[in-house]
Structures are given as structure tokens and as C-alpha cells.
C-alpha positions in Angstrom: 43.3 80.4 31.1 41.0 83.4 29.9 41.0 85.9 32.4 37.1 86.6 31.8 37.2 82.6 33.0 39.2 82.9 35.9 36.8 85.9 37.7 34.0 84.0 37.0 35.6 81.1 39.0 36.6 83.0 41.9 33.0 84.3 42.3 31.5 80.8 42.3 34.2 80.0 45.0 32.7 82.8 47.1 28.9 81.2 46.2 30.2 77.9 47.1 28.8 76.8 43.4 30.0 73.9 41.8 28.7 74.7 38.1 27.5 78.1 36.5 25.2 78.2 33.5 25.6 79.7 30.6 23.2 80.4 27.7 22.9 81.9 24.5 19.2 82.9 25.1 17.9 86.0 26.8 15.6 86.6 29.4 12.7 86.4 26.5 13.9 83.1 25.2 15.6 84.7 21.6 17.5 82.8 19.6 19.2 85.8 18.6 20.0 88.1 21.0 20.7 92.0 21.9 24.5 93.1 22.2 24.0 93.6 26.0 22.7 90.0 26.3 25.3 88.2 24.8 26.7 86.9 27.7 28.0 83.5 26.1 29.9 85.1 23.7 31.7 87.2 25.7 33.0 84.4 28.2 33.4 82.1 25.6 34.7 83.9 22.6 32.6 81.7 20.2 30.5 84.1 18.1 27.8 81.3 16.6 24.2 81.7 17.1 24.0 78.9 19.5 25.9 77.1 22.1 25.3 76.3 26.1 28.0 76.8 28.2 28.9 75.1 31.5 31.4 75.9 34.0 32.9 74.0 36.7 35.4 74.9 39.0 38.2 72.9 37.0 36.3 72.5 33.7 34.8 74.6 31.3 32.5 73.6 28.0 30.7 74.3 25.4 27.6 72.2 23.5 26.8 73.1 20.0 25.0 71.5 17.1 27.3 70.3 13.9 26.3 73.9 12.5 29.1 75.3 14.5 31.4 72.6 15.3 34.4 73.9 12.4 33.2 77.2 14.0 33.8 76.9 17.7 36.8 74.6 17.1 38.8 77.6 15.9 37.1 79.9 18.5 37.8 77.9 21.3 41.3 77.8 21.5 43.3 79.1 24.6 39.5 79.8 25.7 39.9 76.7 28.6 36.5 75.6 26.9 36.0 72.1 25.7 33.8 71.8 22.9 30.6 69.0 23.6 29.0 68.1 20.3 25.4 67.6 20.6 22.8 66.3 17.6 21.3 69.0 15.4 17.7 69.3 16.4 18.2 67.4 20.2 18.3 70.1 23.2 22.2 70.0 24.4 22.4 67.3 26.2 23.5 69.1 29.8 20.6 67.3 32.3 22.2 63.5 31.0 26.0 64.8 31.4 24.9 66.9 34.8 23.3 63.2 35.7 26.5 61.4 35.6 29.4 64.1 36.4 27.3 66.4 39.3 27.8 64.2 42.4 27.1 66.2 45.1 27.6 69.3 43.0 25.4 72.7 43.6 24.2 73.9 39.9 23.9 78.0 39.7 21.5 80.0 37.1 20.1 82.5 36.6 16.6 81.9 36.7 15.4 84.3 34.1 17.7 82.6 31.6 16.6 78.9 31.8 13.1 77.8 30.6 10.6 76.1 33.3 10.8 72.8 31.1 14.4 73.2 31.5 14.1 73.5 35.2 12.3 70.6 35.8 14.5 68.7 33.8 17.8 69.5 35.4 16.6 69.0 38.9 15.5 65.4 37.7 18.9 64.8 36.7 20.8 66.9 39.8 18.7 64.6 41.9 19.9 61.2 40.4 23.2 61.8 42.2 22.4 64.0 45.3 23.0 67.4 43.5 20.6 70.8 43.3 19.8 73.3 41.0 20.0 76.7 42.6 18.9 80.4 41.1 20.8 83.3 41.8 18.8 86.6 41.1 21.9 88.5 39.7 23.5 87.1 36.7 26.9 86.5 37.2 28.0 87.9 33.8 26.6 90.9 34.1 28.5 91.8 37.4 32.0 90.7 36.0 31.2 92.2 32.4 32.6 95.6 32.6 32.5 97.2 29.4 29.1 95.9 28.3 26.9 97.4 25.7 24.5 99.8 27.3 20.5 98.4 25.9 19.1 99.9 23.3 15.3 100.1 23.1 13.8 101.6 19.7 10.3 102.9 18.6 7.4 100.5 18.7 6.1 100.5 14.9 2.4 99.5 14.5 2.2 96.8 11.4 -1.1 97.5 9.1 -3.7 95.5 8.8 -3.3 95.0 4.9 0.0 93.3 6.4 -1.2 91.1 9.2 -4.9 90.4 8.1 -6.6 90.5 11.1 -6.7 93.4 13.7 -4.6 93.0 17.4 -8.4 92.8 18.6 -10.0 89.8 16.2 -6.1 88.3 17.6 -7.2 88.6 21.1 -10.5 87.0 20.4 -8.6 83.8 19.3 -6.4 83.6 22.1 -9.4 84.1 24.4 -11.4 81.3 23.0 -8.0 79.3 23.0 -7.7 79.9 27.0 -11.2 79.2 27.9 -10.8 75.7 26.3 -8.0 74.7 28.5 -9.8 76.6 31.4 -7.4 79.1 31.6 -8.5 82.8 32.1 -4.9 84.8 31.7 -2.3 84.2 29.6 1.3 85.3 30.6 3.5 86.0 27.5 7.2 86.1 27.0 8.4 85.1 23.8 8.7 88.3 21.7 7.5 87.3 18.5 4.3 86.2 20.1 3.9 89.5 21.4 4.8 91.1 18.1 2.4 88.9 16.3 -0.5 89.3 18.8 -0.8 93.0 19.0 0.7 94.0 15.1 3.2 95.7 16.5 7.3 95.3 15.3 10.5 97.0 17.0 13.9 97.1 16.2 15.4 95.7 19.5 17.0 92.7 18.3 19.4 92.5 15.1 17.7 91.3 11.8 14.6 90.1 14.3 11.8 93.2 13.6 10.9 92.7 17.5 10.4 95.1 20.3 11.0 94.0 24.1 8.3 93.5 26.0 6.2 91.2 28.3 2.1 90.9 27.8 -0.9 89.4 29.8 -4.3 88.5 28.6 -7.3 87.7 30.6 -10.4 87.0 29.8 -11.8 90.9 29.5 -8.2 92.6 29.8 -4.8 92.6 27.9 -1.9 94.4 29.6 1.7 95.4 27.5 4.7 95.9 29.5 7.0 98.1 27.6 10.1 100.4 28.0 9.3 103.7 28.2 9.5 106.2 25.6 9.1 103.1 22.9 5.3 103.9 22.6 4.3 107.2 20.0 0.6 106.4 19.1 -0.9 104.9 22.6 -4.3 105.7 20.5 -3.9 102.4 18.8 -3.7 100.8 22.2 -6.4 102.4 23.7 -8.4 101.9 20.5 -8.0 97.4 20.7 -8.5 98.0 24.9 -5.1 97.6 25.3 -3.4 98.5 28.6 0.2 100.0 28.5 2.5 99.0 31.6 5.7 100.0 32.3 8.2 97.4 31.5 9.1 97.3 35.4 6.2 96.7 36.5 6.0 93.0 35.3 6.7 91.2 38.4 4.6 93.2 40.6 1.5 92.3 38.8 2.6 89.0 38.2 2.8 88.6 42.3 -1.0 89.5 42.2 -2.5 87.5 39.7 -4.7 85.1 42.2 -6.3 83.3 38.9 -6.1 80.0 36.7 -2.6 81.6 34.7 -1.3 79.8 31.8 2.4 79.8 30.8 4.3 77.8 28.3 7.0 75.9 30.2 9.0 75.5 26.9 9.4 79.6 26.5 8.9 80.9 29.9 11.2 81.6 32.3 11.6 79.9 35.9 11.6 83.7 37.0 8.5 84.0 35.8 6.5 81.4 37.3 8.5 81.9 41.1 6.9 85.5 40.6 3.2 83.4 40.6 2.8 82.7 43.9 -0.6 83.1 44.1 -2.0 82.0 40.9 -2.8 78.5 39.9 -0.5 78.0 36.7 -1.4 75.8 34.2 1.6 74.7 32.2 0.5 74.5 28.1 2.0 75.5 25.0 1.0 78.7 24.0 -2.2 78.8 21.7 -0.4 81.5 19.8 2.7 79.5 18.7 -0.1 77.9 16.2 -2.3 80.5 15.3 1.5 82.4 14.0 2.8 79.7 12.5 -0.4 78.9 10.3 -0.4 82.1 8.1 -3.7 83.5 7.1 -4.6 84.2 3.5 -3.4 88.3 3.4 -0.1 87.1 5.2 0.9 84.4 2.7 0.0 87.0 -0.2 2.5 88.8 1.5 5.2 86.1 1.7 5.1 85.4 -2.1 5.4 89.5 -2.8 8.0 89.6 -0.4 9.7 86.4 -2.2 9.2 87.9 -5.5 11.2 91.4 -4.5 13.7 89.3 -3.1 14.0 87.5 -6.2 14.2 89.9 -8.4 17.3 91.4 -5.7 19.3 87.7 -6.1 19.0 87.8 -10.2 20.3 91.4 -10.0 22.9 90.2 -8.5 23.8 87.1 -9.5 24.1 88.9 -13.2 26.3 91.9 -11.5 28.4 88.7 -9.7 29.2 87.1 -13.1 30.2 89.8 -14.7 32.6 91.6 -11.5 33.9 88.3 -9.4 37.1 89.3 -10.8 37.4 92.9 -9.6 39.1 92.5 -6.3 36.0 90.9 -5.0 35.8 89.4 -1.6 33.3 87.1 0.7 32.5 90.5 2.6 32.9 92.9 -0.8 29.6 90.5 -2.2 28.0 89.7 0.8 27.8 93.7 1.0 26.5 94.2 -2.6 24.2 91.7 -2.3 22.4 93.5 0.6 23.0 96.8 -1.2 20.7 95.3 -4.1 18.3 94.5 -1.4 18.1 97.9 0.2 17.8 99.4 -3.2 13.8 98.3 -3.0 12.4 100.5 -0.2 10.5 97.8 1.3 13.1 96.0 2.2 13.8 97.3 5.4 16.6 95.2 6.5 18.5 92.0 6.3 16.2 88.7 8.1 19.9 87.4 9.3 23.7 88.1 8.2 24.7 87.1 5.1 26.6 83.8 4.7 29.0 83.8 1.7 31.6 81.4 1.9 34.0 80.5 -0.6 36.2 77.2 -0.6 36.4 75.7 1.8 35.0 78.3 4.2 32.0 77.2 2.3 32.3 73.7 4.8 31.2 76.1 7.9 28.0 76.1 7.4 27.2 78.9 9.6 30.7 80.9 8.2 31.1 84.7 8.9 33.7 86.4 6.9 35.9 88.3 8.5 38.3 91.0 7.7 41.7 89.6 7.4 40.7 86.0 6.6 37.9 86.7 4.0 38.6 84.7 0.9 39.2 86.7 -2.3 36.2 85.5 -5.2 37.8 83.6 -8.1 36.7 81.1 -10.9 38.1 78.0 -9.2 35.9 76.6 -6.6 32.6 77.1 -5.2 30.5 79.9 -3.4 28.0 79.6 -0.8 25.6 82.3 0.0 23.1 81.8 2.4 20.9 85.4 2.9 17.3 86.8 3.4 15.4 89.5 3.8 13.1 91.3 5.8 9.7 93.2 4.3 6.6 94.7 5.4 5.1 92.0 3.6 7.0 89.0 4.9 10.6 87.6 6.0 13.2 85.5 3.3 16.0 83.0 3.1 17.7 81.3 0.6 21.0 79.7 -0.5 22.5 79.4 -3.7 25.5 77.3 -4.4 27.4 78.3 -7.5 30.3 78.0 -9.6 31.9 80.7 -11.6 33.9 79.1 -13.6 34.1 75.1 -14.7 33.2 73.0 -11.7 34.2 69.5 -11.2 32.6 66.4 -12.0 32.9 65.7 -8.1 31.2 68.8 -7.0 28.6 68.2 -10.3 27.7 65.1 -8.7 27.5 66.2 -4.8 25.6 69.4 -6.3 23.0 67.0 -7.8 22.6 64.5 -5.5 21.9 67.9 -3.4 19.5 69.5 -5.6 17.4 65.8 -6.0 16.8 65.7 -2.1 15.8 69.3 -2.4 13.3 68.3 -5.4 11.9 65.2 -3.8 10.4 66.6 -0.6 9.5 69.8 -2.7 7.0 67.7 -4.7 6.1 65.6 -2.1 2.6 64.5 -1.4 1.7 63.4 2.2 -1.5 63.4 5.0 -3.0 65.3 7.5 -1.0 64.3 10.3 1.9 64.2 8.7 5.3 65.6 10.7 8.7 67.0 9.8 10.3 64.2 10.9 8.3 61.9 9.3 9.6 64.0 5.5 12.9 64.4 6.9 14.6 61.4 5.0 12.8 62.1 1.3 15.3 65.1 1.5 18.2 62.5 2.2 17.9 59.7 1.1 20.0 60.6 -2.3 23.2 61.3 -0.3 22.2 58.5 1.9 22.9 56.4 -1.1 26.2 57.6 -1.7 27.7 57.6 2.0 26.7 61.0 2.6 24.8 63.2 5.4 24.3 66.5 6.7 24.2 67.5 10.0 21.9 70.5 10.4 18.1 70.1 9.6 16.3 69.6 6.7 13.9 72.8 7.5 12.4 75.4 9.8 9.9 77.6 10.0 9.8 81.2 8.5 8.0 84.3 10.3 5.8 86.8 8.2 8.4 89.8 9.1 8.9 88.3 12.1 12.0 85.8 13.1 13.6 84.0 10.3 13.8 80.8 12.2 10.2 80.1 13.4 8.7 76.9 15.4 7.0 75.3 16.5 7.2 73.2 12.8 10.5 71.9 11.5 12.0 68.9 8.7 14.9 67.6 10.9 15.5 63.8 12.4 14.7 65.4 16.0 11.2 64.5 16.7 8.6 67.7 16.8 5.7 66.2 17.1 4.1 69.2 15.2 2.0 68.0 11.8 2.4 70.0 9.1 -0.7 72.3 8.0 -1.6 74.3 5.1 -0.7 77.7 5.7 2.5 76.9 7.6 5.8 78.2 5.9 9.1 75.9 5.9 12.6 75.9 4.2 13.9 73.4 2.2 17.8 72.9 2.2 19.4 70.1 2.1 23.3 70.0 1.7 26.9 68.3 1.9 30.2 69.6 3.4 33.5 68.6 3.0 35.6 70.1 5.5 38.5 71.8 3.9 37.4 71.4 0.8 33.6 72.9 -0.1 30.1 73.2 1.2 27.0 72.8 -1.1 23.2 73.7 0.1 20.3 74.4 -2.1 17.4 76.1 0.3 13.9 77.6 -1.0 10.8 78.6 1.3 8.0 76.9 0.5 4.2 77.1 2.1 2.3 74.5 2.4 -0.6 73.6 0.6 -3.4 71.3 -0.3 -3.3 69.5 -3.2 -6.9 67.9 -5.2 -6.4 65.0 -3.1 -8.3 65.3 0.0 -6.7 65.2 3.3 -3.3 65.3 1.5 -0.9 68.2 1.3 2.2 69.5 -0.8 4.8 71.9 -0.9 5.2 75.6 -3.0 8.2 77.3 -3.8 7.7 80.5 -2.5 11.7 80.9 -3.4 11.8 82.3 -7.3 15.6 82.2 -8.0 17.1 79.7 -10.7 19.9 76.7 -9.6 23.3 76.8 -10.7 22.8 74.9 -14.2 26.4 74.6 -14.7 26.3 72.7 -11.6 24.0 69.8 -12.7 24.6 66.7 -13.9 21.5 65.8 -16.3 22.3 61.8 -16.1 22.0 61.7 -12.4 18.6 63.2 -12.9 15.3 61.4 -14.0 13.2 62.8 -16.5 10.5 63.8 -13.9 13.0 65.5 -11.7 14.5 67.9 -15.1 10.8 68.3 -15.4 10.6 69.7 -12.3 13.5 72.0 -12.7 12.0 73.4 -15.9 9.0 74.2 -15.0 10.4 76.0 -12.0 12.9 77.8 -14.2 10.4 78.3 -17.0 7.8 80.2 -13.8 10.6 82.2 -12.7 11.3 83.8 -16.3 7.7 84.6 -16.7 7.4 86.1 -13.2 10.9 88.1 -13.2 11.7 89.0 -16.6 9.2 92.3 -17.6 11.0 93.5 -14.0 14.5 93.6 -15.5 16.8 95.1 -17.4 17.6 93.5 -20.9 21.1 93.0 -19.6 19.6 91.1 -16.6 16.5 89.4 -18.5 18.8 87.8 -21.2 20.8 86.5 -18.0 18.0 85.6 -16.9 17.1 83.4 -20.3 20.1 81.8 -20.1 19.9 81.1 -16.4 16.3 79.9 -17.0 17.0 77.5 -20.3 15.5 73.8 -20.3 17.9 71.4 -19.2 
């Protein structure tokens, strides 16, 4: 049994705990999280961007999504953790299994690390079968983690207002008129790309998320930023929106005497949180700035497709250098490394929006796959390469994946490429109404491998941040249901894909915003994405004339966008790249 495994253990014995929690998140609810606050990694040893982990007394697991389950397969072993497979886009499953397995059992957590909602939903279950949920207000990690990473807190960086299109004060103004129609008169926020979004301000505190830790409050005539100190240079441009500074650790104390009508989103905030209310009268609703973000404004979707087009003009350079070097030694880290070096080499690309995902083979089948040293694959003619990548400018945030073949591809992975890029095509040019969900687009994508047998198992799309987080809600394309209809102004991927387990992965992904189309009340997608498909890859006869339409004219926009900003080298790449089908 891991040793890390075995302490934790003997300290629930001493707590008289029957389970301890787990979670990838942080105490601000990231998805990715800092070094210091990846707790489930280091008890678990699996390295994947989610997973819940639950420890009992005798057993140990692990829930992930189908992202991860080739991952934490190979992770997992000798860890003593059994690996639960959940549904991608369904919360892991732990309230149901705690309903059926927790008889009589006392549940630890720490309460900073599980969400309200969560809370209230694993007491329901605990009380099916006499058990209880219980905080303890040291995490259990941190006291048994003994060489871990000391926090980092960097400079806040104030965003300009050519970037963001409104100032932090016309912000506050819509989240005040939000609040006073759910007669609420302070907000409590503690997701961090709210905060970063609210007041235009970006950090480095989290990697490839521009985000800075902190905790805010808004009332009615106040706002209030907790902060570390020493992260604030220009407290000017506080004072100038009427913005209050607060030291980071003074959160809870001024949460203990709010006395008003507070409300808090039980989906992001912490159980810590609201125990720290004991006087206010909390009002549990979603956030009324998870909206106003996720519709971009009109300077903030200028900046997606600028930010789209230097990153395009990054992938071409380097899809011509990868042609014409594969064969020098190259390895999945050797080109996920050049790629971001032809990224950096435009100065407004200021980092990477997640890490690179280049898997060759069959290590293209793990669809969240991290090459490491050792185990990387060398680059050859043979098979297929994944690379999944984005990244992060002033102007906005990118992702995309490219499937390709460097050599002559098989008429199998021709025909799984296609039936690929058709789901890809379809929901790009689909038309549908105001009301209109992700779920309800989420089998257009498909329905083409549907035909043929064939399924993926992560989701269809997410939403992208404007240089914020590169996985964004509260919109998504996936068969969990959201609930969340699809506006103009909101920015999604698109990438379908197939995986064949020790054999190859395919995924095809472009951002896209959403627009209106002539039709009134009816809405479409654009390809912010300006980066060619593989044409070697494509099987004409599986396509109908409308969809090689499609592809030319999207080939045929990207030449006349792209090719004045390349070499000739690259531009007559880029011809050949771009040619009709």
C-alpha cells in the first residue's frame, strides 16, 4: 500500500472517520489548480486534470470521466486506488455510492474544498442510511504533506479597457442591478475568474489560467477585494472604480459581520464560506456574473478573432516547419515544444491557455495524454498525430486540435477522420432557436459515428474565456444536461472525435462564437479557429457536396486571411493545404 495512503489512514483512525474526501478543486473552486493545492495528485499519483477521490478505512478510489480512464489506469497501480468511471459531463457520482455503501459511516471534508450544493447533496444521501457529513477545519493533506510546494502569489496586472470593453465600474453597475432583482444587496464572490472578469484585473497564480487569488464582496454602494499582500502595485486604479483593498485574511472576519440579504452561488461556493455567515440572511442563486462573462461583448469578441488569427498564423508556421523536420529526431515533447516556441515568438502571446497535447499512435487514444520523458513516442510517417493546444493573449484565450498524418494514412483512419470531420461540420453550420441548449446540439455532432457503431466519451464542447480559463461554463455541447441556452455572444468549441485504444485517437476541434443568422430568433455558429484540416485525411465519397462546400470555403477564408502574413515558403504550404477538395 502507498505509504502517503497508509498515514492518511492512521489519522482518520485517530478522528474516528469512516471516509476522507478528496478533491481535485481548490478552495476557489478551480479546475486547475496551484502546485500547493494539488492535494489529489499527491495521494493518488494520478496527474489528470480531474478525478474525486474517496477513502475508506479498507478502500481507496478514484472517479474520473472517460477523459482519463487509459490515464489513471496506468497511474493507479500499486496506488491501493480503485478507479470508478463516471459519465463525462455527470458530477462523480459519490452522494449515490455514499447512499448505498456509508451505513453508519462518519464522512470527513474539508469544508473549504466541497461546494454548498455538494454539501447538501451528500448529507441527503449520508442520511438515507444513518451516516453524517462532518467538516474538519484543517485539511488532512496538508498536515501529512511534508515537502509541499510553498504558494506563490504574483503581481496583480490591470487588463485595459480596449481589452475588456467596459470599465470594472460600468461591471459593477450590472451586477448591482443583477442583485437588486433577486433582492439581494451583497454579493459574496469566490470563483476567480469571476473576480478577474469583474474588476479587469489578471494574475499569474494558477498555471496557463491568467488568474490572481482572491475573494471580493459587492454591496449595493461598496465593493471590497481581498488580496495577498504585496500583489497590488497601482491601488490608484482601485481607488479610482471605489474599490476597497482587503487583506486576503481578512475574509472571514468580515464575512462574520455581514448582517444583510447576502447572495452566494451554492454551485461555486464553499460550505466554509456560508458557515462564516452567521448573521446574514443568504440567498442561494447563481451568480449573475457567470452570464454577463460568458456572453462576450462586442470589443471582447473583436478580440477573440485577433487572438484566433495570431494563433493561426502560429499553427501554419508550424505545421509547414513539422512537414518538413518530423524526421529529425523529433519527439511528442521535441514538437509540442516548438509549437509553443512558434507561439511565444508573437509578443502577445503571453503564455500557453493549457499544456500541449501531442500524442502519437496510439498514445493518441488518451485523450488527455502528457508526454513524458522516457516514454514519449519518436515522430515518424506511419501513423497519426494528435495535438491538442491553445493559447493565451491580451486579446483573448485559444484551443484547437489537429489530427494529421505525415505520411499515407489508411483507408480506416480516412474513414474515422471523416466521419469525424462531418460531425464537426454539421453542428458548425447548424441553425437552431432562441432557447436552444447544448444538449439539445449535442447529437448533430454524432450522429455520423453513431451510424457506424462509434462514440466518444468526452463532450462535444465548452466554453472558452476571453484571456481568462480555457474551459468556461456555465454553456457546454455534451449529453449531460446544462440547462443553459445558447446566446449570441457566447463562445464554444467544437470537437468531436474517435479513439481506439492502442491503436489511434482522431479529434477535430475549432472555437466558434455564436451568432445570429437573417432568420429571426434563430442562431448559428462561426469558426473563430482559422487553421486548415488534414486533406490527406479525407475521404471526398463519404462527403456530400454541401459538406466539401463547406470545407472550401473555410479553406478558401483562411488563405485570404493568413497568406500576405507568411513567408512564400509557408504561403505556398499554405496553397496547397488550402486547395478545393
Amino acid at each position: 500500500m502507498d505509504e502517503n495512503l497508509k498515514k492518511l489512514r492512521e489519522h482518520m483512525k485517530r478522528e474516528s472517520v469512516d471516509f476522507y474526501f478528496v478533491p481535485t478543486r481548490d478552495e476557489h473552486n478551480n479546475e486547475y489548480v496551484p502546485p500547493h493545492c494539488q492535494r489529489r495528485t499527491w495521494l493518488t499519483h494520478f496527474t489528470g486534470s480531474y478525478g474525486e477521490a474517496l477513502v475508506g478505512l479498507k478502500q481507496a478510489f478514484l472517479w474520473t470521466d472517460p477523459r482519463y480512464f487509459l490515464q489513471a489506469e496506468k497511474e493507479l497501480v500499486g496506488t491501493g486506488f480503485q478507479l470508478m468511471k463516471q459519465f463525462q459531463g455527470v458530477s462523480a457520482p459519490i452522494p449515490h455510492w455514499l447512499s448505498e455503501h456509508a451505513i453508519n459511516a462518519t464522512v470527513g471534508v474539508d469544508p473549504k474544498l466541497i461546494s454548498l450544493s455538494q454539501q447538501q447533496q451528500w448529507e441527503n444521501a449520508l442520511a438515507q442510511v444513518n451516516g453524517r457529513l462532518m467538516a474538519f477545519p484543517d485539511n488532512w493533506i496538508d498536515l501529512l504533506w511534508t515537502q509541499r510546494p510553498a504558494p506563490h502569489f504574483s503581481k496583480i496586472h490591470i487588463l485595459d479597457e480596449k481589452y475588456t470593453g467596459l470599465t470594472a465600474a460600468e461591471k459593477l453597475i450590472q451586477v448591482r442591478e443583477a442583485l437588486k432583482k433577486i433582492h439581494a444587496d451583497t454579493l459574496v464572490i469566490s470563483q476567480l475568474d469571476e473576480i478577474a472578469w469583474l474588476f479587469n484585473i489578471r494574475g499569474h497564480d494558477i498555471p496557463f489560467n491568467p488568474l490572481c487569488t482572491a475573494y471580493a464582496i459587492i454591496t449595493l454602494s461598496e465593493a471590497f477585494l481581498f488580496v495577498h499582500k504585496g500583489c497590488v502595485d497601482d491601488a490608484a486604479y482601485f481607488s479610482h472604480h471605489h474599490i476597497s483593498l482587503k487583506s486576503y485574511d481578512d475574509f472571514p472576519a468580515v464575512l462574520q459581520q455581514l448582517d444583510s440579504d447576502v447572495c452566494i452561488d451554492p454551485a461555486s461556493t464553499s460550505w466554509w464560506v456560508a458557515t462564516q455567515l452567521s448573521k446574514a440572511t443568504v440567498i442561494k442563486k447563481t451568480s449573475p456574473i457567470v452570464m454577463l462573462k460568458a456572453i462576450k461583448n462586442n470589443t471582447e469578441l473583436k478580440g477573440m478573432r485577433e487572438a484566433h488569427y495570431l494563433d493561426a498564423i502560429a499553427m501554419v508556421k508550424f505545421l509547414h516547419w513539422l512537414e518538413a523536420h518530423w524526421y529529425d529526431g523529433e519527439t511528442e515533447i521535441t514538437v509540442a515544444n516548438q509549437l509553443e516556441k512558434f507561439r511565444k515568438a508573437e509578443a502577445r502571446c503571453k503564455d500557453l491557455s493549457f499544456p500541449t497535447i501531442c500524442g502519437y499512435a496510439d498514445h493518441g487514444a488518451i485523450v488527455h495524454y502528457m508526454a513524458q520523458q522516457g516514454t514519449a513516442h519518436a515522430i515518424s510517417d506511419s501513423d497519426l498525430l494528435l495535438i491538442d493546444s491553445g493559447g493565451q493573449y491580451f486579446e483573448g484565450t485559444t484551443d484547437i486540435t489537429r489530427t494529421l498524418h505525415l505520411g499515407k494514412p489508411t483507408l480506416q483512419q480516412k474513414k474515422h477522420y471523416t466521419l469525424v470531420l462531418k460531425g464537426h461540420l454539421s453542428l458548425r453550420h447548424a441553425q437552431f432557436p432562441d432557447g436552444t441548449c447544448g444538449e439539445h446540439l449535442n447529437a448533430i455532432a454524432r450522429l455520423p459515428l453513431w451510424n457506424e457503431g462509434l462514440d466518444f466519451g468526452h463532450g462535444t464542447g465548452h466554453g472558452v474565456g476571453c484571456y481568462l480559463c480555457v474551459h468556461e461554463g456555465p454553456q457546454r455541447i455534451s449529453g449531460g444536461a446544462s440547462g443553459v441556452p445558447l446566446k449570441p455572444g457566447m463562445v464554444v468549441s467544437n470537437e468531436p472525435g474517435v479513439y481506439f485504444p492502442g491503436e489511434y485517437g482522431i479529434r477535430i476541434e475549432n472555437v466558434c462564437a455564436i451568432v445570429k443568422t437573417k432568420t429571426e430568433g434563430f442562431y448559428t455558429f462561426e469558426d473563430l479557429t482559422l487553421v486548415p484540416y488534414a486533406r490527406n485525411l479525407i475521404d471526398k465519397s463519404l462527403l456530400s457536396e454541401e459538406e466539401i462546400l463547406w470545407i472550401d470555403e473555410y479553406h478558401q477564408a483562411i488563405y485570404d486571411l493568413l497568406g500576405n502574413a507568411l513567408s512564400s515558403e509557408e504561403k505556398i504550404w499554405l496553397k496547397h493545404a488550402t486547395a478545393v477538395l
